[in-house]
N, CA, C and O of each residue as an XYZ file, in Angstrom:
804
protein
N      -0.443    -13.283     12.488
C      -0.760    -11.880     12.233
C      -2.178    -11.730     11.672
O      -2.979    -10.851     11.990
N      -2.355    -12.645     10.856
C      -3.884    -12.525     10.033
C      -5.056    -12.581     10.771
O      -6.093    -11.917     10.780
N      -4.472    -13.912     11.632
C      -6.079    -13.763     12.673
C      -6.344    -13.084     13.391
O      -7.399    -13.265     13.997
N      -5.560    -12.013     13.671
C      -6.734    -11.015     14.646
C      -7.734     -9.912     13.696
O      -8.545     -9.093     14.128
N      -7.392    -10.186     12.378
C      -8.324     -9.403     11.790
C      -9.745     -9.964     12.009
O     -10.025    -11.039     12.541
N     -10.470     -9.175     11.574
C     -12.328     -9.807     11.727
C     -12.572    -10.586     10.683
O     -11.803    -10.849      9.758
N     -14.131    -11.106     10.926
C     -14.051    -11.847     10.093
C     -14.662    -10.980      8.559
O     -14.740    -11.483      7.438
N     -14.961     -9.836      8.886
C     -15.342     -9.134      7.783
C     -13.650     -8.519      7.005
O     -13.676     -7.803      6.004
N     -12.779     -8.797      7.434
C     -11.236     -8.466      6.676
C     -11.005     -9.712      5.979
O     -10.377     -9.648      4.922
N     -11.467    -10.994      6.454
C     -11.230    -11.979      5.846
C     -12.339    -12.369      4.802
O     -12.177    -13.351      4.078
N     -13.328    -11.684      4.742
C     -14.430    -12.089      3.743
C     -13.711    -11.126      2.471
O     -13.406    -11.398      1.310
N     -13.622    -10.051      3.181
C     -13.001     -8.836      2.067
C     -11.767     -9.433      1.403
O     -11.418     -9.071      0.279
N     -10.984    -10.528      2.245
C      -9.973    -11.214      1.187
C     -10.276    -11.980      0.269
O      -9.657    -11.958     -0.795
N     -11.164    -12.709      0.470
C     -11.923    -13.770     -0.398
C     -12.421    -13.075     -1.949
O     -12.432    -13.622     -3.052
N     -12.864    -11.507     -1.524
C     -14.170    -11.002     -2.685
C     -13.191    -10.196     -3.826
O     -13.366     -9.955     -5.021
N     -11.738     -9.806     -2.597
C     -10.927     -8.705     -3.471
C     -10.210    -10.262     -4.678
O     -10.319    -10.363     -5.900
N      -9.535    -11.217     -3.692
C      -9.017    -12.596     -4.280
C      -9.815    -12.787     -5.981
O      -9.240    -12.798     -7.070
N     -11.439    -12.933     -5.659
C     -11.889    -13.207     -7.170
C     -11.939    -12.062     -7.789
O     -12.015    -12.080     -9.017
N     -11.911    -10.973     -7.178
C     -11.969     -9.428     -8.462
C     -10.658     -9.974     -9.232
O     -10.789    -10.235    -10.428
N      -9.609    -10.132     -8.716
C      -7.994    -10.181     -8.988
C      -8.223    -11.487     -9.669
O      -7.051    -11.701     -9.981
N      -8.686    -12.214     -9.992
C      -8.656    -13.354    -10.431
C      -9.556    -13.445    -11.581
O      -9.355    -14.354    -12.386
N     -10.527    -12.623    -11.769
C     -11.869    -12.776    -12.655
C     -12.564    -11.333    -13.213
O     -13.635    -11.191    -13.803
N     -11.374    -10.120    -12.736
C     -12.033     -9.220    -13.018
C     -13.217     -8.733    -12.714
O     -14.019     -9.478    -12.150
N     -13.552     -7.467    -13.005
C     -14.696     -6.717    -12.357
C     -15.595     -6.197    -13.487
O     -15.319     -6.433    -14.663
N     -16.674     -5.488    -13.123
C     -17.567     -4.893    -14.033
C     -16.481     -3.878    -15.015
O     -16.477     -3.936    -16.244
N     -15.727     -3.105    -14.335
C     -15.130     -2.002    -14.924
C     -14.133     -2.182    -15.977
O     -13.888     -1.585    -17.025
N     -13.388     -3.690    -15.075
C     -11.903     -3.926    -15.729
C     -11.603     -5.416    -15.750
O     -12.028     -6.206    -14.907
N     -10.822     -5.739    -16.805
C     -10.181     -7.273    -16.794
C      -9.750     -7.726    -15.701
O      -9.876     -7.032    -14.692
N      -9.148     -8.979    -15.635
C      -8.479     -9.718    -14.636
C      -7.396     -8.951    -14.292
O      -7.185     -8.463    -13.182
N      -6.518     -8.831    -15.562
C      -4.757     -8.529    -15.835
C      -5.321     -7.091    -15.361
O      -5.463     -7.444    -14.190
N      -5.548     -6.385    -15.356
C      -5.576     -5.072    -14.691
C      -6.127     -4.599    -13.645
O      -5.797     -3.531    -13.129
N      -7.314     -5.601    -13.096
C      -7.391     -5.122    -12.184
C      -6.634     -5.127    -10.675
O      -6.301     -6.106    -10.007
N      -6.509     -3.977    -10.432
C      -5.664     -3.784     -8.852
C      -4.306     -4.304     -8.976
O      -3.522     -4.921     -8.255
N      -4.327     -3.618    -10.668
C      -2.551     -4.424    -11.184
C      -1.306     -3.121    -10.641
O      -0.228     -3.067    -11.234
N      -1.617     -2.155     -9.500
C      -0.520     -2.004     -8.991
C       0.037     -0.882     -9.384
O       1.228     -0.615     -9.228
N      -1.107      0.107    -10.114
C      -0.461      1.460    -11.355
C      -0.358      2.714    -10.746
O       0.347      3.611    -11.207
N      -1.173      2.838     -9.515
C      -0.957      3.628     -8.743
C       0.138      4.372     -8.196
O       0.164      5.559     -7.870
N       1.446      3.112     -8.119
C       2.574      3.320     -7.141
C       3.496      4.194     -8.601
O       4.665      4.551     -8.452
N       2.898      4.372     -9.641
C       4.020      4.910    -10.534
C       3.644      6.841    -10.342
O       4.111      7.597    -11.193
N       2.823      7.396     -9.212
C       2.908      8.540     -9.061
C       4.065      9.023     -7.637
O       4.444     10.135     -7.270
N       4.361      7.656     -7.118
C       5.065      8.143     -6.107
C       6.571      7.417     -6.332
O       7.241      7.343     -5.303
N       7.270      6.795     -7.741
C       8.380      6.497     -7.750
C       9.581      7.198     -7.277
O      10.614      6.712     -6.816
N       9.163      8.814     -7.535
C      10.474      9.492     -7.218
C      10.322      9.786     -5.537
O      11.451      9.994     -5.091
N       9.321      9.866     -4.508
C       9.527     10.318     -3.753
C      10.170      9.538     -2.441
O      10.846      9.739     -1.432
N       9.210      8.104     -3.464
C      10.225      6.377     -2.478
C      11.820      6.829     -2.626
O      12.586      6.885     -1.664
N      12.088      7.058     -3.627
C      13.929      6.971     -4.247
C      14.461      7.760     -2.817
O      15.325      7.410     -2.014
N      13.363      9.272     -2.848
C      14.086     10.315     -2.326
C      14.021      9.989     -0.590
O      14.716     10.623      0.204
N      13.178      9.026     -0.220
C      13.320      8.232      0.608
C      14.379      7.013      0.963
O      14.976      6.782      2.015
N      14.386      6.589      0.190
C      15.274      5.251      0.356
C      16.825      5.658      0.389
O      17.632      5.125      1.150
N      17.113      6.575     -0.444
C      18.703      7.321     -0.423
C      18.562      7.820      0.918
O      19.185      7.188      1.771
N      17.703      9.078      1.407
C      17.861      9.479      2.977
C      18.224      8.841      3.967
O      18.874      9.280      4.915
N      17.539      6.980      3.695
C      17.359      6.401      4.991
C      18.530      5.414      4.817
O      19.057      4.734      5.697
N      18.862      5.478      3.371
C      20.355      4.495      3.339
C      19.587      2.757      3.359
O      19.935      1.700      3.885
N      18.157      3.256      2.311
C      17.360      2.031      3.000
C      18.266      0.653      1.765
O      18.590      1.125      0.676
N      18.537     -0.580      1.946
C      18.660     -1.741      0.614
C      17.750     -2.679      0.646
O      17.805     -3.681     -0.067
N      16.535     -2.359      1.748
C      15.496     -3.899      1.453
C      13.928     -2.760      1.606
O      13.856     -1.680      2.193
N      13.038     -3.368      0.984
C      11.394     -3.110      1.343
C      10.596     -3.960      1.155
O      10.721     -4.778      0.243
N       9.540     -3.944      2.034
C       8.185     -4.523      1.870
C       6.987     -3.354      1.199
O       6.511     -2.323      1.674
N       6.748     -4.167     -0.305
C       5.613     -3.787     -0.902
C       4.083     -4.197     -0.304
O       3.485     -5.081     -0.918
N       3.358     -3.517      1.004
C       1.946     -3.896      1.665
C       1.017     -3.597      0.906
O       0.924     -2.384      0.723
N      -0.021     -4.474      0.166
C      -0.709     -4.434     -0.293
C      -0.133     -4.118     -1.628
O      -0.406     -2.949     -1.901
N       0.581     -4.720     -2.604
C       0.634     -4.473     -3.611
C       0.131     -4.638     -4.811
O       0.564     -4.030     -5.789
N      -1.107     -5.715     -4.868
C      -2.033     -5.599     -6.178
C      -1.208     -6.598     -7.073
O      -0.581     -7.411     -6.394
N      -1.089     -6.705     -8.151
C      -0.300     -7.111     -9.096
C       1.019     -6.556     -9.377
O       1.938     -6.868    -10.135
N       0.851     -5.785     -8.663
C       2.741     -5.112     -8.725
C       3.803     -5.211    -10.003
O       4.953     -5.626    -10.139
N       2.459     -4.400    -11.165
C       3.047     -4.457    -11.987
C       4.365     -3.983    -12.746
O       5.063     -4.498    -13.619
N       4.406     -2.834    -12.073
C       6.066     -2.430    -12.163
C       7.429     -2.975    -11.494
O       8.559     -2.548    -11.730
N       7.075     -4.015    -10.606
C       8.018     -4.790    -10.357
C       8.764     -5.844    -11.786
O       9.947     -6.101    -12.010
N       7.679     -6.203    -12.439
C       8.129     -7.073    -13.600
C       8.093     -6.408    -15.136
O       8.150     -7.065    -16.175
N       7.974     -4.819    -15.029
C       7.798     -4.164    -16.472
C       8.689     -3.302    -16.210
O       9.091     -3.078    -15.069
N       9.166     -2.621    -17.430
C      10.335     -1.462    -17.942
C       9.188     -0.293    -17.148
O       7.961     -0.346    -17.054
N      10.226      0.783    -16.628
C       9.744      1.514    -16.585
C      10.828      3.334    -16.905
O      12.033      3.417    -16.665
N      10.067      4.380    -17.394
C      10.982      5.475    -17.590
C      10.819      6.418    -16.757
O       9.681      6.831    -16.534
N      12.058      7.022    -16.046
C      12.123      8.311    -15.910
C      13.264      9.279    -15.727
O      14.353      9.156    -15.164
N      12.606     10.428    -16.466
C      12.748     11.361    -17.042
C      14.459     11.094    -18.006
O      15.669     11.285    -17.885
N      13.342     10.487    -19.028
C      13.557      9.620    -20.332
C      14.456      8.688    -20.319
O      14.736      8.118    -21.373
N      15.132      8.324    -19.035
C      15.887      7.064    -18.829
C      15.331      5.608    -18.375
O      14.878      5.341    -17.262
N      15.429      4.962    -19.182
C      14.727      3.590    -19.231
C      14.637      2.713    -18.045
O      14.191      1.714    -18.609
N      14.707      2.492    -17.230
C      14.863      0.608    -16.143
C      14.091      0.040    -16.222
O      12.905      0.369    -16.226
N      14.841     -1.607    -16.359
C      14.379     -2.969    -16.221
C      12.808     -2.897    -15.449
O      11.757     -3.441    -15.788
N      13.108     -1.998    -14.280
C      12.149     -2.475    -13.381
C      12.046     -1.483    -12.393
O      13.215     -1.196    -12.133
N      11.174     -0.680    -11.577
C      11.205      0.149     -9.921
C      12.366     -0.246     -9.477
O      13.357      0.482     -9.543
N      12.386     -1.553     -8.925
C      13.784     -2.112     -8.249
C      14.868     -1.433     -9.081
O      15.653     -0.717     -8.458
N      14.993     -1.531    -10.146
C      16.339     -1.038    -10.757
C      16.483      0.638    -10.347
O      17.477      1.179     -9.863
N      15.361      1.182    -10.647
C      15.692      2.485    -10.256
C      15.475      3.243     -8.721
O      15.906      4.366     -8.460
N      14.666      2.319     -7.719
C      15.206      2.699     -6.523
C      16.616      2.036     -6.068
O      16.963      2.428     -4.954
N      17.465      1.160     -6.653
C      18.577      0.422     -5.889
C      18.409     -0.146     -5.097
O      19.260      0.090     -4.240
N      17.375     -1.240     -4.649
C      17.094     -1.609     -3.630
C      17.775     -3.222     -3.729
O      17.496     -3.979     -4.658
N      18.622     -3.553     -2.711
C      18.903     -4.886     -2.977
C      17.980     -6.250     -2.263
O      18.376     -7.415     -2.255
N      16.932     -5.853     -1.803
C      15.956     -6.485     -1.403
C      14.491     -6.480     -1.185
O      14.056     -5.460     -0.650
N      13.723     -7.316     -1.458
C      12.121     -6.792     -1.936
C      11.557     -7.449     -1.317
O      12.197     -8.327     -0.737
N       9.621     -7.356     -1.046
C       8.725     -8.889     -0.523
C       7.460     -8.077     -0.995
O       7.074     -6.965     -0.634
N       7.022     -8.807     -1.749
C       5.673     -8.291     -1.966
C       4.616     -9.098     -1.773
O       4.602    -10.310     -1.988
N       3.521     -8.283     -1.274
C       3.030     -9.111      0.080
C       0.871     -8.757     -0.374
O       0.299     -7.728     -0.016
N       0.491     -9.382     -0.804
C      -1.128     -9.093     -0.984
C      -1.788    -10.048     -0.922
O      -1.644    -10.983     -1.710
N      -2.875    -10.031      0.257
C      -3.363    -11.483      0.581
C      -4.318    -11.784     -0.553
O      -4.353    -12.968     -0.889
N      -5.279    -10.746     -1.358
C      -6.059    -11.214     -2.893
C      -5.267    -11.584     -3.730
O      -5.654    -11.596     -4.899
N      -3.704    -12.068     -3.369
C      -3.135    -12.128     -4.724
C      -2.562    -13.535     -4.649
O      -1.563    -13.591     -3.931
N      -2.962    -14.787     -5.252
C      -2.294    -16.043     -4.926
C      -0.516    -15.608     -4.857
O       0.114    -15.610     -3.799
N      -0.126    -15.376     -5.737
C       1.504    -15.268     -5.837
C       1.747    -14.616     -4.798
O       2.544    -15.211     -4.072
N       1.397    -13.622     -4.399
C       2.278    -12.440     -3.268
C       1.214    -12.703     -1.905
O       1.008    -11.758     -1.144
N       0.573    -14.022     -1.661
C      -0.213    -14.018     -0.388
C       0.369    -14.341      0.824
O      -0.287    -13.885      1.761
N       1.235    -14.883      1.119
C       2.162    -15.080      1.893
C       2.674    -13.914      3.174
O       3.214    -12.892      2.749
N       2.583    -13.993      4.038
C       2.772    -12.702      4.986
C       4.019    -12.772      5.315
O       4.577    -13.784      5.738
N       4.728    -11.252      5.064
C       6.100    -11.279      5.334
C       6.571    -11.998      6.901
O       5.865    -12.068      7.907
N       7.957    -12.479      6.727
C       7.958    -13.239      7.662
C       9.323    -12.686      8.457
O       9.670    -13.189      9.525
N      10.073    -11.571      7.805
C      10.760    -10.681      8.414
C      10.555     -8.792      8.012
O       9.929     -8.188      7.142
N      11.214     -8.477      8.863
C      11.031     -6.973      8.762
C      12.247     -6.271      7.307
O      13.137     -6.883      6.716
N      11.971     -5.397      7.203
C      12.674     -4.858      6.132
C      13.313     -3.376      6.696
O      13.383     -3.043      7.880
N      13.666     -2.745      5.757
C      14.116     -1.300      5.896
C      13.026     -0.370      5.825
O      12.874      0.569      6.606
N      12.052     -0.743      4.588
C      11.117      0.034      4.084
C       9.649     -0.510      3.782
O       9.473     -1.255      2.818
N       8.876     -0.232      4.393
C       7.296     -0.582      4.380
C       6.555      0.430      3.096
O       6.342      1.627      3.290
N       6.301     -0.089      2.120
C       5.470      1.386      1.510
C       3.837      0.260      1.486
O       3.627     -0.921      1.764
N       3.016      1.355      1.024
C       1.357      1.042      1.015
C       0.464      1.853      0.767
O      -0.289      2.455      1.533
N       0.626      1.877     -1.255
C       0.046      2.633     -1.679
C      -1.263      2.347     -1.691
O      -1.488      1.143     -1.822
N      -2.631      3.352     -1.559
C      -3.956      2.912     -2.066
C      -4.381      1.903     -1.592
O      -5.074      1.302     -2.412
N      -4.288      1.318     -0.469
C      -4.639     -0.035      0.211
C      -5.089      0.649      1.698
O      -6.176      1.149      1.412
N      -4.952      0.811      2.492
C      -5.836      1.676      3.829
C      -6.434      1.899      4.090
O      -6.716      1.703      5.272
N      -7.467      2.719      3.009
C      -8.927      2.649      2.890
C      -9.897      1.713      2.426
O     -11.113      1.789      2.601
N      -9.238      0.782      1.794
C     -10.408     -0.380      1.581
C     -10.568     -1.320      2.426
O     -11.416     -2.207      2.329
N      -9.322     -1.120      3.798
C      -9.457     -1.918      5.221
C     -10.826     -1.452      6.001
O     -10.964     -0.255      6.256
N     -11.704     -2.274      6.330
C     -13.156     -2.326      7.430
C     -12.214     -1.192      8.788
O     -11.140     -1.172      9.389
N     -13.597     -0.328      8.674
C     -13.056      0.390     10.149
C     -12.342     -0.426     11.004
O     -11.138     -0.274     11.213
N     -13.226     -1.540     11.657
C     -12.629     -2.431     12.642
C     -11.352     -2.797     12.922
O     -10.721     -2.960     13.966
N     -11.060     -2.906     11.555
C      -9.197     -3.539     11.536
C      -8.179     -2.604     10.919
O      -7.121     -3.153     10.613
N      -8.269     -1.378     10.686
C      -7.449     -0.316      9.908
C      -6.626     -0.505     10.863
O      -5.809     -1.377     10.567
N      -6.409      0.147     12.387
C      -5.971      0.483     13.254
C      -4.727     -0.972     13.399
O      -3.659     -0.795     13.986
N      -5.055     -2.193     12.839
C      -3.981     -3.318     13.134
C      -3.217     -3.707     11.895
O      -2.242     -4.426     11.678
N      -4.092     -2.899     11.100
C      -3.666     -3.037      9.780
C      -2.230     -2.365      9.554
O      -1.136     -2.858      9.280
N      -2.750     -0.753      9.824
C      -1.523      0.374      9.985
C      -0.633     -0.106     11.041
O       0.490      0.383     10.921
N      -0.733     -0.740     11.837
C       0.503     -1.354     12.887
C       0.981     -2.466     12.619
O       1.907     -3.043     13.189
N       0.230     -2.873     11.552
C       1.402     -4.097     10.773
C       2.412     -3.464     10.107
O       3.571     -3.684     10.461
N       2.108     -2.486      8.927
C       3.128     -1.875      8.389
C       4.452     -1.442      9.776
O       5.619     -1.783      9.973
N       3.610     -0.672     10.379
C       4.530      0.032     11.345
C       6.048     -1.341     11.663
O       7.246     -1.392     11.384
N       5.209     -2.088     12.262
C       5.905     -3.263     12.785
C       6.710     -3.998     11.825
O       7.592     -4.776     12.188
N       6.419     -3.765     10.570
C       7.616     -4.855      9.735
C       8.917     -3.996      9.155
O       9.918     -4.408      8.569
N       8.507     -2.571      9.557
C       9.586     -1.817      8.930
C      10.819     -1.549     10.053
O      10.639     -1.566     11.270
N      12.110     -1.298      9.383
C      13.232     -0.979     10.258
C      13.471      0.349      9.898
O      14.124      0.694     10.883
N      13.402      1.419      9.130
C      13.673      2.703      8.771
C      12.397      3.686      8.797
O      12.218      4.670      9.515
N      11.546      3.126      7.786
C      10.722      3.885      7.480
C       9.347      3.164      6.949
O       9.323      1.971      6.649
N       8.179      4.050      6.864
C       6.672      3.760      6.597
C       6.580      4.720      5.172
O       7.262      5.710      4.912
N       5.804      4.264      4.575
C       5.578      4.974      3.046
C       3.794      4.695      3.018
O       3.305      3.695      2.494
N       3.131      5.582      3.561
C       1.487      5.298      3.044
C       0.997      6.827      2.338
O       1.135      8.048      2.411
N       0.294      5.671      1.583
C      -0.798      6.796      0.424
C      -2.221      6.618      1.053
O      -2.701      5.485      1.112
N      -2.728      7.416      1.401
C      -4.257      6.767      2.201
C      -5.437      7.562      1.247
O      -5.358      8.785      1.367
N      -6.475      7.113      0.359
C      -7.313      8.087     -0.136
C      -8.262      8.555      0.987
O      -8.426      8.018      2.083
N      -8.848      9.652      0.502
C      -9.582     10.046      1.839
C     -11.405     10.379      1.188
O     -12.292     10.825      1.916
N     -11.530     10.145      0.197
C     -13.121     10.172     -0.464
C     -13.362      8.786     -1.258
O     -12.544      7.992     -1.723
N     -14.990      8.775     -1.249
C     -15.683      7.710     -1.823
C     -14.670      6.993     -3.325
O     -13.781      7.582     -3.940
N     -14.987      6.150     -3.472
C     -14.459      5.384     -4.502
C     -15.296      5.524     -5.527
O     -16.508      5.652     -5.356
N     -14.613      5.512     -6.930
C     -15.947      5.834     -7.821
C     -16.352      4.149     -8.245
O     -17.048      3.999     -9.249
N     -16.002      3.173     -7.634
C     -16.277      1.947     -7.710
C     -16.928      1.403     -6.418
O     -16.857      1.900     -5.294
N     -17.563      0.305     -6.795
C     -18.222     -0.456     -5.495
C     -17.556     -1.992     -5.420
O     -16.974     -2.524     -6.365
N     -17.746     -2.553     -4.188
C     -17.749     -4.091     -4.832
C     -18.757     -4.769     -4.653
O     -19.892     -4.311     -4.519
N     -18.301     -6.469     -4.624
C     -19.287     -7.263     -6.011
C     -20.736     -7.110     -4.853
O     -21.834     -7.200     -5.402
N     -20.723     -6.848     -3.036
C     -21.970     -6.755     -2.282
C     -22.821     -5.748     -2.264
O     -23.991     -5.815     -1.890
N     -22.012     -4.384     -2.841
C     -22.504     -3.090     -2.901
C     -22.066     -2.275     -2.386
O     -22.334     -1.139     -2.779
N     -21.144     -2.474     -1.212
C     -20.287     -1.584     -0.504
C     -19.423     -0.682     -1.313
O     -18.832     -1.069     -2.321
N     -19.360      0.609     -0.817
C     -18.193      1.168     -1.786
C     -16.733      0.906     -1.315
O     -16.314      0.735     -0.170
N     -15.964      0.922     -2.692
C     -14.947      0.211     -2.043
C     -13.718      0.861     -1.248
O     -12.699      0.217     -0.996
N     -13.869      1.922     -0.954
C     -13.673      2.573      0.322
C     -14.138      2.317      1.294
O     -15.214      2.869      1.525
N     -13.624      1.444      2.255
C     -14.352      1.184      3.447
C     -13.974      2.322      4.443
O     -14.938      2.845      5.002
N     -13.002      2.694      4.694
C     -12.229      3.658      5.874
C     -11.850      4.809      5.375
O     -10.720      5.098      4.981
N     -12.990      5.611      5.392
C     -12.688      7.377      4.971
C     -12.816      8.510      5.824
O     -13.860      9.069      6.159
N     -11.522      8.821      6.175
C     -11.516      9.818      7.157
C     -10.566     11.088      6.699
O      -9.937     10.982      5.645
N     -10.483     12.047      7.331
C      -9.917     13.499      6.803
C      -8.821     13.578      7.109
O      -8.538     13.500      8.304
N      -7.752     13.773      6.071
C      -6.356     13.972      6.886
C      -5.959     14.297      8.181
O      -4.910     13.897      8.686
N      -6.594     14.854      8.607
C      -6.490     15.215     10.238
C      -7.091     14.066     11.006
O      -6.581     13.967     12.122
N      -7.612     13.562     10.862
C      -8.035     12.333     11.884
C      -6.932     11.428     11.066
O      -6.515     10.640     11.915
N      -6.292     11.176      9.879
C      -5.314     10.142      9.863
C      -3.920     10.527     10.193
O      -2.941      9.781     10.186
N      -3.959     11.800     10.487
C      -2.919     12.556     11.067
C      -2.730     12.344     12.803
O      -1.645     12.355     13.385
N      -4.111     12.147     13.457
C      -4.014     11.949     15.106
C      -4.129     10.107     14.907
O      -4.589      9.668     15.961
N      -3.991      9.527     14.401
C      -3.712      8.078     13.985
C      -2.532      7.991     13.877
O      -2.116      7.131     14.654
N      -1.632      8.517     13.214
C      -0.174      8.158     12.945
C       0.373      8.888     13.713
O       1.525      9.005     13.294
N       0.204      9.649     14.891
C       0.822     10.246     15.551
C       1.178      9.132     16.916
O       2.199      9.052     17.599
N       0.130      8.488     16.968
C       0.480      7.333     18.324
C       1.526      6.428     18.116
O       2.316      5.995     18.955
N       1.431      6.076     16.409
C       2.384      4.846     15.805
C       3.489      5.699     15.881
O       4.444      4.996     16.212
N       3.859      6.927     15.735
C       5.118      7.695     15.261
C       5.579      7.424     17.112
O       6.551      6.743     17.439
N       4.767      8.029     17.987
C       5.509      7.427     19.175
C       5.692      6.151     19.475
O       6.717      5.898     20.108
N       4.940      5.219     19.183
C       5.728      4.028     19.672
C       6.276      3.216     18.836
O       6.444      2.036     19.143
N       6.707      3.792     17.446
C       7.956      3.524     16.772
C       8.461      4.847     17.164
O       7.746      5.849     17.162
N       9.177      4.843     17.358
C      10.412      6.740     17.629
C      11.591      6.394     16.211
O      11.748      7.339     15.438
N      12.085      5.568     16.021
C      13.285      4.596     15.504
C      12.769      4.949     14.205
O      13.675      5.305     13.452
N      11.316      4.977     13.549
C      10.745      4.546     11.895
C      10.153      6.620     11.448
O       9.403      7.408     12.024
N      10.874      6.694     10.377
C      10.494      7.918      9.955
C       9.135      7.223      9.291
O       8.965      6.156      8.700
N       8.314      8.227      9.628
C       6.861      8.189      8.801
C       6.650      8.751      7.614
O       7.418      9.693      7.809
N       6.030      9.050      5.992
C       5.992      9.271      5.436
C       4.485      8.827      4.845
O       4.191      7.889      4.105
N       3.746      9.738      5.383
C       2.042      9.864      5.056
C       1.556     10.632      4.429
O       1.546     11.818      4.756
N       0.956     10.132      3.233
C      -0.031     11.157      2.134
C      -1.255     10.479      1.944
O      -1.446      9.300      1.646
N      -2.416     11.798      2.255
C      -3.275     11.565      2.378
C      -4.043     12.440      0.625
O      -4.043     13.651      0.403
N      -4.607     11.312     -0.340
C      -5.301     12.354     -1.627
C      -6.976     12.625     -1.337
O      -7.791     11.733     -1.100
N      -7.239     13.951     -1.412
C      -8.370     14.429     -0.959
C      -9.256     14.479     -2.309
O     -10.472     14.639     -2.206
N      -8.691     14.351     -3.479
C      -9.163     14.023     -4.729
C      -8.345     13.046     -5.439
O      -7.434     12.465     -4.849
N      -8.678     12.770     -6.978
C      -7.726     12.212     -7.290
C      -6.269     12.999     -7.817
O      -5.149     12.551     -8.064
N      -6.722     14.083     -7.852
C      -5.222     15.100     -8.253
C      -4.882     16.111     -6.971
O      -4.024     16.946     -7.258
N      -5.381     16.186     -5.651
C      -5.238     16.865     -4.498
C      -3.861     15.790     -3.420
O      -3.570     14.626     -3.695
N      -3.549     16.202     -2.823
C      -2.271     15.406     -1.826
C      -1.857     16.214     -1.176
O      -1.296     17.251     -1.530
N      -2.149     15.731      0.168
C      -1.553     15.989      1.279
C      -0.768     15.403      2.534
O      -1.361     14.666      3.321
N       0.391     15.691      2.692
C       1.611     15.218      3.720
C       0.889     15.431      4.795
O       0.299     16.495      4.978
N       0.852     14.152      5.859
C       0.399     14.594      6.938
C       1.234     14.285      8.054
O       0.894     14.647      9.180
N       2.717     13.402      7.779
C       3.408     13.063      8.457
C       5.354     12.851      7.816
O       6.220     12.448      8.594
């Protein structure tokens, strides 16, 4: 699966690998791309995963996936963990910068989610990127895609938004995958700021 990316997806693994390992200008090791993102969309996975009757997911691109291994609350009820409070009886978390979770899933699941990871894919390879998700899921797709500049760069100068396009062009993108999965409900949000969101699928 990996090698048909370019070789600029594979340099970008190498550079994200030491941010995650050594930290950045902005932030420590332990935090950076530790995974904090996915705690704005806990309830809407749930309200997903009950619909689809989903018990397994693949976490794509998950960072440090820190709420997999920390308490988390809501609305003031405590769990062990995300897992505890979506019910999911099966997990894979999957991030090639991340030694522990680098490993590429090696079966499909119920549920694909992929928060905040889409846009820092090179134009070139978004398009195989988003059809990996497509392809490992059996129910459903869960993407968060930002759609403006990053207020960060990385360590070459690039901002670290590589792939920024307008909900409507990631809207005629997921419309090809929605046909040739028919079988996988889609579930696409596109943030036009950091407090703006929009459903585009």
């Amino acid at each position: 699966m990996k090698n048909k990316f370019s070789e600029n997806y594979q340099d970008l693994i190498k550079i994200y690998a030491d941010m995650h390992n050594n930290g950045t200008d902005w932030n420590n090791a332990e935090d950076t791309y530790d995974g904090r993102s996915l705690k704005y969309f806990f309830k809407p996975i749930k309200q997903i995963i009950d619909l689809t009757k989903s018990q397994s997911l693949i976490d794509f691109g998950c960072g440090k996936a820190k709420f997999y291994f920390n308490k988390i609350i809501i609305n003031e009820t405590e769990y062990k963990n995300v897992i505890e409070y979506w019910k999911i009886q099966d997990y894979y978390l999957y991030d090639p910068g991340v030694n522990n979770f680098s490993i590429y899933p090696n079966k499909k699941m119920d549920g694909v989610i992929c928060t905040d990871v889409v846009e820092h894919i090179p134009p070139e390879d978004v398009i195989d990127f988003i059809g990996d998700i497509f392809n490992l899921a059996k129910k459903f797709v869960f993407i968060v895609i930002a759609c403006y500049p990053a207020t960060t760069k990385l360590p070459d100068g690039r901002n670290g938004h590589l792939s920024i396009k307008n909900p409507k062009e990631w809207e005629k993108i997921i419309s090809k995958f929605k046909i040739k999965h028919p079988n996988i409900s889609s579930y696409v949000i596109c943030s036009t700021s950091s407090e703006k969101f929009v459903a585009v699928s």
